[in-house]
N, C-alpha and C positions, 0 to 999 in steps of 0.2 A: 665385112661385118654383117651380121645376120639383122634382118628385124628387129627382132627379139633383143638383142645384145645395143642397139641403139637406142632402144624405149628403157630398158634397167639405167642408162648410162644417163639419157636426158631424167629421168624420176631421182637418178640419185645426186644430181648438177641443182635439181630443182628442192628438193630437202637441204641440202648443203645451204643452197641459199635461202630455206626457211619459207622459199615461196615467195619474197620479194624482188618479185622477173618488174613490174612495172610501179614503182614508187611514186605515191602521189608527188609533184610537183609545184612549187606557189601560182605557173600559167596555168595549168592544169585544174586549179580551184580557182582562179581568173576567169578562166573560159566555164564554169560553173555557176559562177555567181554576176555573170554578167547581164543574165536578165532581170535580176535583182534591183540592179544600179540602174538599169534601164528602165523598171517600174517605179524607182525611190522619186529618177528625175522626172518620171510623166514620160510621155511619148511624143511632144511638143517639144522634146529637150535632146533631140538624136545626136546632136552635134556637142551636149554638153558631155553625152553617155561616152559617144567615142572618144573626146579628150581625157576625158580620166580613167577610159581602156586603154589608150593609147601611153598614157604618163604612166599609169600602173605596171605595164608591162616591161616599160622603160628600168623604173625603179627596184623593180624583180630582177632585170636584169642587172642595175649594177649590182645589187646584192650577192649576185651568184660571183662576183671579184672580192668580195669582201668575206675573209675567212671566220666574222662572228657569227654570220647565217648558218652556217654547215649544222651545228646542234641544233637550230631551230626548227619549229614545226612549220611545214610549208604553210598551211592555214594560216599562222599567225602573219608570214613572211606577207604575204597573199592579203590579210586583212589590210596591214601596215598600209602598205603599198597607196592599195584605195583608198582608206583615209586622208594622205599625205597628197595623193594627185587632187584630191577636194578640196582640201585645204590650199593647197597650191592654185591650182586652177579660179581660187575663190566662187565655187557654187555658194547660188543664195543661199543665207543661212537656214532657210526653212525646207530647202532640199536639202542640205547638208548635213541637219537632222535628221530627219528620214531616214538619210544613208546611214549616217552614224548610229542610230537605233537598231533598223533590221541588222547591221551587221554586227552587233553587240549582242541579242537576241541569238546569232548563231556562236559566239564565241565562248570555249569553251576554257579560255585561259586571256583575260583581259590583261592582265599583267607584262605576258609574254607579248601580246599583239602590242601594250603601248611602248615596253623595251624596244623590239624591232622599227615601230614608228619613230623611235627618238634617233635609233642609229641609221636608220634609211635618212632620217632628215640631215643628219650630220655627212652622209658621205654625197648627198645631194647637194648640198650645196657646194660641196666640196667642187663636186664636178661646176656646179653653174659658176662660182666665182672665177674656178681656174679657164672656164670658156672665155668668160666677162675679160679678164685678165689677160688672156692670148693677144687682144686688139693691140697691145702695148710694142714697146719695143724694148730691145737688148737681153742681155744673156739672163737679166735674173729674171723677166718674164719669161723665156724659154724652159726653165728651170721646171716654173712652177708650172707651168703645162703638161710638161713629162710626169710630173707626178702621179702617182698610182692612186685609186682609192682606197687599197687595200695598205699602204702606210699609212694611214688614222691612226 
């Protein structure tokens, strides 16, 4: 193959796909918006910042098993997430404003972010009760452990 004949071929792979080579992602606007969350809690609060990077990421992740994300907008997926690790985590309520303010101030569809936070919560728990539940014994605790988050 010539030069030439490789650059027509990668131009026309890249119009095919309209130019979507790198699709934002929900960690992608995680790792964006994480100085944000780290300004909301103060700077006296490092270990509050990394728990609800740490849970958010978490939660982004089970979402990407869960086939009602796929439409959704990563932002929104991405908002959820952090909301839900705050609420979860129980940040003081007047950090948790904060939080909840600036990231509302960037949202561009409030609706869609509290849809995603109702079903992130629902397959979260999903997982923590089936965790909670594992400690048990016998086959119908086994059962429920196997279970998928993606059967909701």
């Amino acid at each position: 193959f010539t030069v030439d004949r490789i650059l027509r071929m990668e131009i026309c792979i890249m119009q095919t796909l309209r130019w979507h080579l790198n699709p934002p992602t929900p960690s992608i606007y995680l790792d964006v918006i994480e100085p944000l969350v780290e300004a909301s809690l103060g700077d006296e609060r490092g270990q509050a910042s990394y728990e609800i990077a740490e849970l958010s990421r978490y939660l982004v992740e089970l979402g990407v098993c869960d086939s009602y994300f796929v439409g959704r907008s990563p932002s929104s997926v991405a908002r959820a997430s952090l909301l839900l690790a705050a609420e979860s985590l129980k940040v003081e309520e007047k950090d948790f404003d904060g939080l909840r303010e600036r990231l509302r101030e960037l949202d561009g569809s409030p609706d869609a972010t509290l849809s995603c936070a109702r079903r992130l919560r629902h397959v979260y728990l999903l997982t923590t009760t089936t965790a909670a539940e594992a400690g048990g014994e016998g086959e119908e605790d086994d059962a429920r452990v196997d279970m998928s988050p993606t059967s909701v």
